[in-house]
VMD Tcl script that builds the backbone (N, CA, C; Angstrom):
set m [mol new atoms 465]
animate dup $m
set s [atomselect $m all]
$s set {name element resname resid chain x y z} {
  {N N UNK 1 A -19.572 -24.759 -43.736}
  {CA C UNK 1 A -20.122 -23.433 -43.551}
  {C C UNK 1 A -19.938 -22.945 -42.112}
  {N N UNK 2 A -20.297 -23.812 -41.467}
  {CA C UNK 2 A -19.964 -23.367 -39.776}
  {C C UNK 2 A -18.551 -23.048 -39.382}
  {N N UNK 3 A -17.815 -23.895 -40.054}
  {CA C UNK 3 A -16.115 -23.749 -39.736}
  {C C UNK 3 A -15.649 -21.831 -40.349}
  {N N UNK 4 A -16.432 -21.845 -41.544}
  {CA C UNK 4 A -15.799 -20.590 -41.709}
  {C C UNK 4 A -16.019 -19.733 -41.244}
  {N N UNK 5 A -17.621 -19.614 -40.630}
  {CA C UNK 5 A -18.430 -18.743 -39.693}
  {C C UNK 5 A -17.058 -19.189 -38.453}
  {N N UNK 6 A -16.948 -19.897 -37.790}
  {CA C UNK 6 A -15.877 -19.871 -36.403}
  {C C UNK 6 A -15.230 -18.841 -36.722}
  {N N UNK 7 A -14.059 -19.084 -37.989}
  {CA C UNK 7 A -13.218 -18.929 -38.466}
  {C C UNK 7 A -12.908 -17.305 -39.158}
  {N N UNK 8 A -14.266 -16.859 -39.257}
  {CA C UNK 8 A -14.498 -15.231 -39.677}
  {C C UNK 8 A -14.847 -14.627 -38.143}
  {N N UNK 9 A -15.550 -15.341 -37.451}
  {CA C UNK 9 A -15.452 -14.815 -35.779}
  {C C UNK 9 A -14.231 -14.856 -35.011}
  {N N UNK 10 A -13.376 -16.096 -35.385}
  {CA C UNK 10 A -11.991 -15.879 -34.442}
  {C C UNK 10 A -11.212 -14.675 -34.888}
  {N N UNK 11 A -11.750 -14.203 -36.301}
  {CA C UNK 11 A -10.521 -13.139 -37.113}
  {C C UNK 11 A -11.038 -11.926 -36.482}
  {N N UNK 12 A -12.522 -11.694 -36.278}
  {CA C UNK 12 A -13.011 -10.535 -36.397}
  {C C UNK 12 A -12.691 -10.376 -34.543}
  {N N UNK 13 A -12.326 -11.388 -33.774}
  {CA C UNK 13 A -12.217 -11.155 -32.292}
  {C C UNK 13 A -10.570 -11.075 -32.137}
  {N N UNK 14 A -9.743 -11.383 -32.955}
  {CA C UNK 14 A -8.399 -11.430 -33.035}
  {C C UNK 14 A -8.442 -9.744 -33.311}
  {N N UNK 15 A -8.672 -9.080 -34.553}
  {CA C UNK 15 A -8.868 -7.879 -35.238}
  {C C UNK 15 A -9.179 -6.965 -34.040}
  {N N UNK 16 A -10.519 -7.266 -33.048}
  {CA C UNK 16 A -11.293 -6.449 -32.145}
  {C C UNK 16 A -9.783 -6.137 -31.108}
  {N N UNK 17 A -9.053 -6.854 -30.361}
  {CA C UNK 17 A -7.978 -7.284 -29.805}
  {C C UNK 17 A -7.002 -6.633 -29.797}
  {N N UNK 18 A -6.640 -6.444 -31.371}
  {CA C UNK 18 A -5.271 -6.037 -31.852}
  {C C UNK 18 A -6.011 -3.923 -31.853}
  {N N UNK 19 A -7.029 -3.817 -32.261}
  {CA C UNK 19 A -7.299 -2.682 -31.839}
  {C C UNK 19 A -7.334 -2.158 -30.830}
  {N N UNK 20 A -7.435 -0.563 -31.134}
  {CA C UNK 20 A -6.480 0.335 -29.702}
  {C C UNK 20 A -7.554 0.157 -28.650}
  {N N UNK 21 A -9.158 -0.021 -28.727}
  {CA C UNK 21 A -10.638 0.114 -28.357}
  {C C UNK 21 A -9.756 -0.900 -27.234}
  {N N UNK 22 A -9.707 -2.235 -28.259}
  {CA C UNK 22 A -9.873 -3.965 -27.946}
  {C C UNK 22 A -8.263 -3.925 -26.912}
  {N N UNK 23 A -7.463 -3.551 -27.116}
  {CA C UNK 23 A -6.568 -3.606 -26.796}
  {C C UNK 23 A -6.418 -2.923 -24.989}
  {N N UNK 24 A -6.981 -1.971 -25.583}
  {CA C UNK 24 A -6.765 -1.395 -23.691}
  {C C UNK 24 A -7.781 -1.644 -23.169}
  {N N UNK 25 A -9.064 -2.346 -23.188}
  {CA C UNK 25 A -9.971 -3.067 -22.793}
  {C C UNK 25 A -9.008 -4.438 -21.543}
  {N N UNK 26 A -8.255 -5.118 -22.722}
  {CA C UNK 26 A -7.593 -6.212 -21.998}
  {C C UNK 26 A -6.608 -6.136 -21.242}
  {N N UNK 27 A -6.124 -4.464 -21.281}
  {CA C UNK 27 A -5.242 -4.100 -20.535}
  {C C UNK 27 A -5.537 -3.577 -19.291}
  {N N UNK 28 A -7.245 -3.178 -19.545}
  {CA C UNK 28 A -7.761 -3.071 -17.772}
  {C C UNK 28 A -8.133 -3.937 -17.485}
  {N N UNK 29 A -8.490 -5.095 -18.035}
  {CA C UNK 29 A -9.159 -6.373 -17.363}
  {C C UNK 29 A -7.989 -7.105 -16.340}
  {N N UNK 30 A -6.842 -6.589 -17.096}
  {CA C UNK 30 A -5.404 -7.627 -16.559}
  {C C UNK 30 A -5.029 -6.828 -15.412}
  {N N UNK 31 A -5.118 -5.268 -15.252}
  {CA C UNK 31 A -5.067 -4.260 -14.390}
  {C C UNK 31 A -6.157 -4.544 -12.973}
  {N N UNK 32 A -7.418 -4.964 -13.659}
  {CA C UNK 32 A -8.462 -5.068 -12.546}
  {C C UNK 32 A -7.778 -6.401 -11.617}
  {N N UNK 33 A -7.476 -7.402 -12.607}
  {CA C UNK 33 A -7.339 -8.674 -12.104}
  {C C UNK 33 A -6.308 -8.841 -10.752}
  {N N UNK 34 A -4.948 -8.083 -11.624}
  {CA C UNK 34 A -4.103 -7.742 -10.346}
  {C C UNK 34 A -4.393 -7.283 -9.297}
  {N N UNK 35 A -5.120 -6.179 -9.421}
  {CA C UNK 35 A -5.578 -5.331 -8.208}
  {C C UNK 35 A -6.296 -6.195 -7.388}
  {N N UNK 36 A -7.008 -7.022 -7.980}
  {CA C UNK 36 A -8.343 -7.756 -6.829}
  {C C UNK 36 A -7.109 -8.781 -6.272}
  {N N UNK 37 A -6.403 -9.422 -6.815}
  {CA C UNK 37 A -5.280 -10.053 -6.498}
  {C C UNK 37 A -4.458 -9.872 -4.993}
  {N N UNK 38 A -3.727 -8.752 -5.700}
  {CA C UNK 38 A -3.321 -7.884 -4.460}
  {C C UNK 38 A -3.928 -7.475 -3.237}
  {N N UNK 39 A -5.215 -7.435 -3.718}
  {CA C UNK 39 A -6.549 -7.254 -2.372}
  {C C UNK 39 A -6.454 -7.992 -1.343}
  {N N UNK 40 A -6.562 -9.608 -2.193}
  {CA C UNK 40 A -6.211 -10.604 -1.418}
  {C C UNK 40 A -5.760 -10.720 -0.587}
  {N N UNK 41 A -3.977 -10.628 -1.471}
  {CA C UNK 41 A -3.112 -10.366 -0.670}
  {C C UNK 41 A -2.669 -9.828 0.480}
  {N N UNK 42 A -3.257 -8.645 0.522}
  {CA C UNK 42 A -3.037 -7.437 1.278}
  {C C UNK 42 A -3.825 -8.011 2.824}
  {N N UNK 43 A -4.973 -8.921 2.482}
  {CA C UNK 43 A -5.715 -9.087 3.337}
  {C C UNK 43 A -5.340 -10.013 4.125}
  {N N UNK 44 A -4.273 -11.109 3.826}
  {CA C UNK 44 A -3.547 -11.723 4.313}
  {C C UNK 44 A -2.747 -11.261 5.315}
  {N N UNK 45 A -1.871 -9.995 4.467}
  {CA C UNK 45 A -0.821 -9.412 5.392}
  {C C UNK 45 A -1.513 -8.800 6.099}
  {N N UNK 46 A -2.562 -8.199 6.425}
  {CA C UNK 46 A -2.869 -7.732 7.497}
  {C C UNK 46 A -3.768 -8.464 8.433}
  {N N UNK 47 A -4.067 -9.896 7.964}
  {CA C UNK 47 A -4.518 -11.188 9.282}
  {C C UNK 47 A -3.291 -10.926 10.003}
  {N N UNK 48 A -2.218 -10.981 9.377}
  {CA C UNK 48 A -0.456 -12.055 9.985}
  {C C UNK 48 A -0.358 -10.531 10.816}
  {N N UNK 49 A -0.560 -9.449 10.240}
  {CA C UNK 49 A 0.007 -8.569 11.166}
  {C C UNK 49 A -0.531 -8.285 12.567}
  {N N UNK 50 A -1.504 -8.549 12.169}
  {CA C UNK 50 A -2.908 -8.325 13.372}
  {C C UNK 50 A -2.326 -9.480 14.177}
  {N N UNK 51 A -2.276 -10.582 13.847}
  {CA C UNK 51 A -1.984 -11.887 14.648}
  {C C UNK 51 A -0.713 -11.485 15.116}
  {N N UNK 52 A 0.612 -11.212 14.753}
  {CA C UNK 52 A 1.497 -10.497 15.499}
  {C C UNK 52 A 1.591 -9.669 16.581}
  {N N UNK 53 A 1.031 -8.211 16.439}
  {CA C UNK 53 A 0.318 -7.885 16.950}
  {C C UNK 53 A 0.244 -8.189 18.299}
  {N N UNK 54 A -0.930 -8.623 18.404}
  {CA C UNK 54 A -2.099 -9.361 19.140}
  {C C UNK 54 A -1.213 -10.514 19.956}
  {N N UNK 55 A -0.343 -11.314 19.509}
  {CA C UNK 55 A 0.650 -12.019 20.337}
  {C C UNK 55 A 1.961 -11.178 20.928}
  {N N UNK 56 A 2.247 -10.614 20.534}
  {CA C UNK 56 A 3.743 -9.373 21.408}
  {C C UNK 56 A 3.044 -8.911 22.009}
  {N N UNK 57 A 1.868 -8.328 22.167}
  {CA C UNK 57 A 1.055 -7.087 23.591}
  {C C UNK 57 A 0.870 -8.864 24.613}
  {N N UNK 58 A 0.187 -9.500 23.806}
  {CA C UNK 58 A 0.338 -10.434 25.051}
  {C C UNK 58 A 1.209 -11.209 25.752}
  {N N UNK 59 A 2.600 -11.124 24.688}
  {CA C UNK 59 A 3.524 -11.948 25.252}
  {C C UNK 59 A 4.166 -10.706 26.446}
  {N N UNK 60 A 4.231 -9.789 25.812}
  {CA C UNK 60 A 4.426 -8.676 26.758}
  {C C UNK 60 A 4.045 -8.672 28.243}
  {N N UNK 61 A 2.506 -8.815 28.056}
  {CA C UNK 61 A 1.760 -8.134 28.820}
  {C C UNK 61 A 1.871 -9.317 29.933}
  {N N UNK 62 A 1.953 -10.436 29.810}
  {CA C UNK 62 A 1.857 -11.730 30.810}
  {C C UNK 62 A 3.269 -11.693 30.928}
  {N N UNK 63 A 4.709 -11.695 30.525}
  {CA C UNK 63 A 5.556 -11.678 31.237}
  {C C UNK 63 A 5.855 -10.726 32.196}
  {N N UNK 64 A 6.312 -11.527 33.676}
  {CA C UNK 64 A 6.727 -10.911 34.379}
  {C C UNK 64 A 8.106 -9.104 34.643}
  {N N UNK 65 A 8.381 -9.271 33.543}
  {CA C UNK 65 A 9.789 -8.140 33.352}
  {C C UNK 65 A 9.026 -6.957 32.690}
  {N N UNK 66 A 8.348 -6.114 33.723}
  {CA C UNK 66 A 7.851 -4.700 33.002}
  {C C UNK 66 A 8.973 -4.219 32.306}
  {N N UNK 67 A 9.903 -4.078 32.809}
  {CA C UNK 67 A 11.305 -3.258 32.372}
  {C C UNK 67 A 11.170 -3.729 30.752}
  {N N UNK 68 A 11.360 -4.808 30.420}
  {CA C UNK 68 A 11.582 -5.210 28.541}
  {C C UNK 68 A 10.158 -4.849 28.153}
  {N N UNK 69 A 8.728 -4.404 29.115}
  {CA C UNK 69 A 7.448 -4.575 28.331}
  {C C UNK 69 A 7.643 -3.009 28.027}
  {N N UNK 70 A 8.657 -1.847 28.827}
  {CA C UNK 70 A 8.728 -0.789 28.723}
  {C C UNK 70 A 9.708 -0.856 26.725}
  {N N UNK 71 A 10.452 -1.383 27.217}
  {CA C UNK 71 A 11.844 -1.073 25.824}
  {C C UNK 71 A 10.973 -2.216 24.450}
  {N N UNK 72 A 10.275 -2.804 24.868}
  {CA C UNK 72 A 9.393 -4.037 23.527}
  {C C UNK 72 A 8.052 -2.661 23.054}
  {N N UNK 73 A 7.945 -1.203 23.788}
  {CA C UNK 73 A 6.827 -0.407 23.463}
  {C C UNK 73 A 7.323 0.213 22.341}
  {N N UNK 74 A 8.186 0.515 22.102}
  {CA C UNK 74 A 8.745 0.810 20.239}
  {C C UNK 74 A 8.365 0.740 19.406}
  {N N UNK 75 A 9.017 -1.071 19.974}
  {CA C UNK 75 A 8.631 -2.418 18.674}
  {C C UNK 75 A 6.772 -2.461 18.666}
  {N N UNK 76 A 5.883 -2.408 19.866}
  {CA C UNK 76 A 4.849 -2.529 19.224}
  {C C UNK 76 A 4.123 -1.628 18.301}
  {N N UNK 77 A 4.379 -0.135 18.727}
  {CA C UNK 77 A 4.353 0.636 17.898}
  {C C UNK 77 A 4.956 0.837 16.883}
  {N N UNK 78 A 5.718 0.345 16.724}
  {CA C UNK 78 A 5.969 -0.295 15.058}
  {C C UNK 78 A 5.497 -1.326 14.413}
  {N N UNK 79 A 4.798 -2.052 14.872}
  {CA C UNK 79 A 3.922 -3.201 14.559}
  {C C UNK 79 A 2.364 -1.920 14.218}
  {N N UNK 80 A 2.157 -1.846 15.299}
  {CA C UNK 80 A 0.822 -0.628 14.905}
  {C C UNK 80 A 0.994 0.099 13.534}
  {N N UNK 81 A 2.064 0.678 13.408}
  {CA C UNK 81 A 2.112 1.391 12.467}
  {C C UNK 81 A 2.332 0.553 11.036}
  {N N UNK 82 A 3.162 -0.770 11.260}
  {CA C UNK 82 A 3.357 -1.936 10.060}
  {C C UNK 82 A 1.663 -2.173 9.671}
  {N N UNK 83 A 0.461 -2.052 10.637}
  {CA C UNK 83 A -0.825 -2.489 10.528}
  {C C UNK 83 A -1.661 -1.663 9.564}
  {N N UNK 84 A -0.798 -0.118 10.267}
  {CA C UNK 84 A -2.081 1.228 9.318}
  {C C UNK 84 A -1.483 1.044 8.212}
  {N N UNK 85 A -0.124 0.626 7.572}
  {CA C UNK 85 A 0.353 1.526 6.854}
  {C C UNK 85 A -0.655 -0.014 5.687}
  {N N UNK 86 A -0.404 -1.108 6.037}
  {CA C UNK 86 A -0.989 -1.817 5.716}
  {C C UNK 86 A -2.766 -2.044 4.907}
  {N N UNK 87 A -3.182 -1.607 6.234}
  {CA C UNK 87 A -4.768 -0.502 5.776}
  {C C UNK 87 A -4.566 0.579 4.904}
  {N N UNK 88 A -3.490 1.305 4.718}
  {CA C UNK 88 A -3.904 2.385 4.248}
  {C C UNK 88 A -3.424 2.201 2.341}
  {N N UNK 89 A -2.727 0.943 2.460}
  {CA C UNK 89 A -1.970 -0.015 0.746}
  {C C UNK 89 A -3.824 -0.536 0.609}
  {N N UNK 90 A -4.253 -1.207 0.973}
  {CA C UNK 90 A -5.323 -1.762 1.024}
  {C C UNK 90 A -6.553 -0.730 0.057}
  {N N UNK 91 A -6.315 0.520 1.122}
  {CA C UNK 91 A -7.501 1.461 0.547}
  {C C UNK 91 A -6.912 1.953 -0.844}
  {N N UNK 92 A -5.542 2.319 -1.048}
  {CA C UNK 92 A -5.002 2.375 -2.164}
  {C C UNK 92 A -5.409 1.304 -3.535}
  {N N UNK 93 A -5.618 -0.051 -3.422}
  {CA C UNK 93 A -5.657 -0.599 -4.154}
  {C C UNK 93 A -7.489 -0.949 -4.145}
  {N N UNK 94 A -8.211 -0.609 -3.318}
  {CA C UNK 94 A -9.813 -0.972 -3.121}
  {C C UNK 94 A -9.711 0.525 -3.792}
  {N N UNK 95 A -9.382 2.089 -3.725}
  {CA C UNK 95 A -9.869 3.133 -4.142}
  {C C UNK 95 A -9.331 2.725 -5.490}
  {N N UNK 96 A -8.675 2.074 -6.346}
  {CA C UNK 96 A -8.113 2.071 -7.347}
  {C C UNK 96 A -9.687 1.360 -8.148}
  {N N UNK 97 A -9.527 -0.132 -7.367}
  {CA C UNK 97 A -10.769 -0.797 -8.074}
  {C C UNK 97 A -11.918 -0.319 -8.162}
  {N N UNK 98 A -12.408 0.910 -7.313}
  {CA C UNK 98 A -13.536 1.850 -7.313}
  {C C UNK 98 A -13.809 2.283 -8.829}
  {N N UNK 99 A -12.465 3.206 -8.700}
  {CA C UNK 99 A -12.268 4.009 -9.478}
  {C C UNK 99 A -11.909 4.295 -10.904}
  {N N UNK 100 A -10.483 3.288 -10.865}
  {CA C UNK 100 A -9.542 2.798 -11.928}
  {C C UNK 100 A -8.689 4.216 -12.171}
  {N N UNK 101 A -8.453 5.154 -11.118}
  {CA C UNK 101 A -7.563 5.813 -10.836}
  {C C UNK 101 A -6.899 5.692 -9.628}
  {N N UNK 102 A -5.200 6.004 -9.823}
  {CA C UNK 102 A -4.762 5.993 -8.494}
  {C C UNK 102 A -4.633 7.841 -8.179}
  {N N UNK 103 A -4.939 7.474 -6.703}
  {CA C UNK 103 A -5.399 8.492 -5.613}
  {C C UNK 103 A -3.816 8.833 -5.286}
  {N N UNK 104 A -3.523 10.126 -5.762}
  {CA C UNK 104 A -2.171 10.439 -4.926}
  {C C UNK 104 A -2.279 10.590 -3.560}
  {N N UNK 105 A -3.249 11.854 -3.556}
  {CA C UNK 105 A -3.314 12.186 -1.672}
  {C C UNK 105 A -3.023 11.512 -0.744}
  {N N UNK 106 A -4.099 9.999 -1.332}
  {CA C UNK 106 A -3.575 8.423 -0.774}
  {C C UNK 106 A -2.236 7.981 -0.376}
  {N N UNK 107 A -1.890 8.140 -2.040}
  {CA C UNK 107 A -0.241 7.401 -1.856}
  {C C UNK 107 A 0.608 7.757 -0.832}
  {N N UNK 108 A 0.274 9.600 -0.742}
  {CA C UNK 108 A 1.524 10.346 -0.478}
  {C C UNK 108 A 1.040 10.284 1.374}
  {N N UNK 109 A -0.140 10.410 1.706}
  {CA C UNK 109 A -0.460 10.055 3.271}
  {C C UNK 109 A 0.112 8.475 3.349}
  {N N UNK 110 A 0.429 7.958 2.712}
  {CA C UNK 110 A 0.623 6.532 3.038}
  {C C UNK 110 A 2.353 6.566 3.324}
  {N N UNK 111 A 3.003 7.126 2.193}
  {CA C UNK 111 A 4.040 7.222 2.337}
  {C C UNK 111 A 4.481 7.991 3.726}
  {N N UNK 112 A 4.098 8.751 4.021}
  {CA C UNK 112 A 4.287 10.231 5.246}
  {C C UNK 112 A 3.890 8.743 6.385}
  {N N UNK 113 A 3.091 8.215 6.830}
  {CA C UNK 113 A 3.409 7.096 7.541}
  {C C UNK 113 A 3.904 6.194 7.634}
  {N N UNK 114 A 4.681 5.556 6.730}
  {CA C UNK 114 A 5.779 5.020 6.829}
  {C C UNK 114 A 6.790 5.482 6.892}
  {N N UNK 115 A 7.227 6.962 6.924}
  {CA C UNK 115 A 8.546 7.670 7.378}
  {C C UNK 115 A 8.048 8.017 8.865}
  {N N UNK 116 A 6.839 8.472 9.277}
  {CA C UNK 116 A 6.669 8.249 10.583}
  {C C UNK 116 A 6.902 6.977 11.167}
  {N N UNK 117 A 6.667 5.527 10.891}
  {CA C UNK 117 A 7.223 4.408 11.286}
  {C C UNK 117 A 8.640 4.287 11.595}
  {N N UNK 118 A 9.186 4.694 10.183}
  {CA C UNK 118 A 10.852 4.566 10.506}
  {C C UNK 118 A 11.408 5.544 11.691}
  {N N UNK 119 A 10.339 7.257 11.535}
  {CA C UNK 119 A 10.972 7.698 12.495}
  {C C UNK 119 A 10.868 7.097 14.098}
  {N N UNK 120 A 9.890 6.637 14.750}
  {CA C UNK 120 A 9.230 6.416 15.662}
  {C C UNK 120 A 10.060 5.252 16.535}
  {N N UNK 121 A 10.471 4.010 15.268}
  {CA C UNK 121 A 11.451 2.899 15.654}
  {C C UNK 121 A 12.866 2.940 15.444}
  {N N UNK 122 A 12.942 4.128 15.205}
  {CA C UNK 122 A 14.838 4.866 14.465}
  {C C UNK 122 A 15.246 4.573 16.146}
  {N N UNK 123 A 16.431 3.586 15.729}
  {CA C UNK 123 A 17.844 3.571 17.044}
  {C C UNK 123 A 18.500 4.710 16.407}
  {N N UNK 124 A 18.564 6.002 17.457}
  {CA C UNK 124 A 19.625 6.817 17.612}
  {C C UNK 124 A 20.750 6.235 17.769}
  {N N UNK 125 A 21.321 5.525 18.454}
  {CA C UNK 125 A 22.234 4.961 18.617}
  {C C UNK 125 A 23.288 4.256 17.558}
  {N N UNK 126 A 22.614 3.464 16.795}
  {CA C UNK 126 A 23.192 3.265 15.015}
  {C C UNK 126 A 22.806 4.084 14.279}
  {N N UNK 127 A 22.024 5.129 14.124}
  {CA C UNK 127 A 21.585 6.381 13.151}
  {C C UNK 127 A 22.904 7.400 12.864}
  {N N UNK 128 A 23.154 7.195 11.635}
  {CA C UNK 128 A 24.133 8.163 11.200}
  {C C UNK 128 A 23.230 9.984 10.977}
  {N N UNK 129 A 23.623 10.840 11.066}
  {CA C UNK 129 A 23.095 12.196 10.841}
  {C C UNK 129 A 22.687 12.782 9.455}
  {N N UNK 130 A 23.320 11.732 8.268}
  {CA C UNK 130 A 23.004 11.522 6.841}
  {C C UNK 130 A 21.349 10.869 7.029}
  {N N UNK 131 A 20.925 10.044 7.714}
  {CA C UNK 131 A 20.070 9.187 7.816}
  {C C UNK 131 A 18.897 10.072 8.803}
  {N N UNK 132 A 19.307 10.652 9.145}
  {CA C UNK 132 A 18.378 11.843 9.997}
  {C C UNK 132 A 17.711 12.866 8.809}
  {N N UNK 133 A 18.721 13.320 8.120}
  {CA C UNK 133 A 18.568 14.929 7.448}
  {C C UNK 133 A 17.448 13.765 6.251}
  {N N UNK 134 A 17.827 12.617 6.196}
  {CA C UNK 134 A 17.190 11.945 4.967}
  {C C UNK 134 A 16.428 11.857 5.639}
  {N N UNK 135 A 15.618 11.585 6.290}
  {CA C UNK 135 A 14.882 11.595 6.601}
  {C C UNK 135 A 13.423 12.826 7.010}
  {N N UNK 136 A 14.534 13.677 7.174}
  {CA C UNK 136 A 13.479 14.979 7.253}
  {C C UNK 136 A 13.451 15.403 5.718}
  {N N UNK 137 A 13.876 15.290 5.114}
  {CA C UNK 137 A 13.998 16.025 3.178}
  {C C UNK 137 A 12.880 14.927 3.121}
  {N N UNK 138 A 12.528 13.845 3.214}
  {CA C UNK 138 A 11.748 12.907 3.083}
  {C C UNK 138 A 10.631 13.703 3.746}
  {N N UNK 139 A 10.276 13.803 4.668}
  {CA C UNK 139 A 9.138 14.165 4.996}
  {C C UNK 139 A 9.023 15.727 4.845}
  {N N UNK 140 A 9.894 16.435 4.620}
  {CA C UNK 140 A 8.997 17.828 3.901}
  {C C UNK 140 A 8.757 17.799 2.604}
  {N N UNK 141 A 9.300 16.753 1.780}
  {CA C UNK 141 A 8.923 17.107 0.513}
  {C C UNK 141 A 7.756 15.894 0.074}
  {N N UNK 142 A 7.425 15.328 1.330}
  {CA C UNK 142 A 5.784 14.114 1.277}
  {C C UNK 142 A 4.952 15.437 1.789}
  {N N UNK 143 A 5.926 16.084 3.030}
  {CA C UNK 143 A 4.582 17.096 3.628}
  {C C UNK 143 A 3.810 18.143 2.096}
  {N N UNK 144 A 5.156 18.679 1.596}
  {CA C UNK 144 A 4.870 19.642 0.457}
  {C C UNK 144 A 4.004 19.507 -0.810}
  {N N UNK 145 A 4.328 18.143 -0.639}
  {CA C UNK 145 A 3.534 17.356 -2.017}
  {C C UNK 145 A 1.703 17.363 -1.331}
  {N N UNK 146 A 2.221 16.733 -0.316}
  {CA C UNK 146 A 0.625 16.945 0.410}
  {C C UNK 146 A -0.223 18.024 0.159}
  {N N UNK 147 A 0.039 19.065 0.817}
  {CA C UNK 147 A -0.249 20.649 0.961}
  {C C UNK 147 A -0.543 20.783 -0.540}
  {N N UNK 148 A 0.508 20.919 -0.994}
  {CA C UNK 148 A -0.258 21.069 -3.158}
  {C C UNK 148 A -1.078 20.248 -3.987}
  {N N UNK 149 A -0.970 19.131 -3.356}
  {CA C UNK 149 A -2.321 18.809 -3.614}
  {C C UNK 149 A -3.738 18.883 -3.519}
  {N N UNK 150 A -3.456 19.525 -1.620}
  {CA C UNK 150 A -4.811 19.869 -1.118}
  {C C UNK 150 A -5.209 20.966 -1.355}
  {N N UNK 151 A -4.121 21.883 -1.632}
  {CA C UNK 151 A -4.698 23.077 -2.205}
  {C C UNK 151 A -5.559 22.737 -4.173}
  {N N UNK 152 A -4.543 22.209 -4.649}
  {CA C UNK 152 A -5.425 21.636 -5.996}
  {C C UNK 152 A -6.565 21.496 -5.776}
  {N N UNK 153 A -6.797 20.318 -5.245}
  {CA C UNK 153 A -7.974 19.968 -5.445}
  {C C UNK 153 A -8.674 20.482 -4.894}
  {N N UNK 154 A -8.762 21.657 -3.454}
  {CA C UNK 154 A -9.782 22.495 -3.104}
  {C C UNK 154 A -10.206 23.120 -4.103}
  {N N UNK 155 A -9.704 23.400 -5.318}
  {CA C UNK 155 A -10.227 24.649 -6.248}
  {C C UNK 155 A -11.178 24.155 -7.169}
}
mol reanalyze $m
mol bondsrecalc $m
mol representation Tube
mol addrep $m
């Protein structure tokens, strides 16, 4: 008697499962799971970046050759910016677990700083003028996307 009782519960939780209810239930649980995952993750990459960081200003800053601590100011500001853009994946995936929506405004400010990164550490010098104009079509159409959104959602 007990076996069939299991046995009418494993069907009726198999059944619950295979339904659309049961089904996308397990499809946010697997959604949440990643995300907290990635949290993790994220929190990692931004110890290592911080610790980076935090060692180039000082390796900088204690060597004697201002001249390379002048031409290494780029690179740290590209490290700075490797840090926000870092924070700002982070809030992407913590506003997600809030929510269980993703935040464009988010995405698209996130993205618009990482084309500020590339612009900021761009060698003119190897930069082709294809790689320039791409770069600006890139950022007016993150800026544009921006702007229509903020107008959206003001209303």
């Amino acid at each position: 008697m007990a076996k069939r009782r299991s046995r009418n519960g494993l069907i009726r939780s198999i059944r619950y499962a295979l339904s659309d209810r049961g089904f996308l239930r397990i499809v946010e649980s697997i959604q949440t799971l990643v995300a907290k995952v990635l949290t993790l993750a994220m929190l990692i990459v931004i110890i290592e970046a911080v610790w980076d960081v935090t060692n180039t200003i000082a390796a900088d800053l204690f060597s004697n050759d201002f001249a390379s601590f002048k031409t290494s100011l780029f690179n740290i500001f590209g490290l700075f910016l490797n840090v926000l853009i870092a924070l700002e994946i982070l809030e992407n995936i913590t506003a997600y677990l809030r929510k269980h929506v993703f935040q464009v405004e988010l995405v698209i400010a996130t993205s618009l700083i990482a084309v500020a990164r590339k612009i900021i550490i761009l060698d003119l010098e190897k930069t082709t003028g294809f790689d320039i104009i791409g770069l600006a079509a890139a950022v007016f159409a993150l800026s544009v996307s921006y702007w229509l959104i903020k107008a959206v959602t003001k209303k």
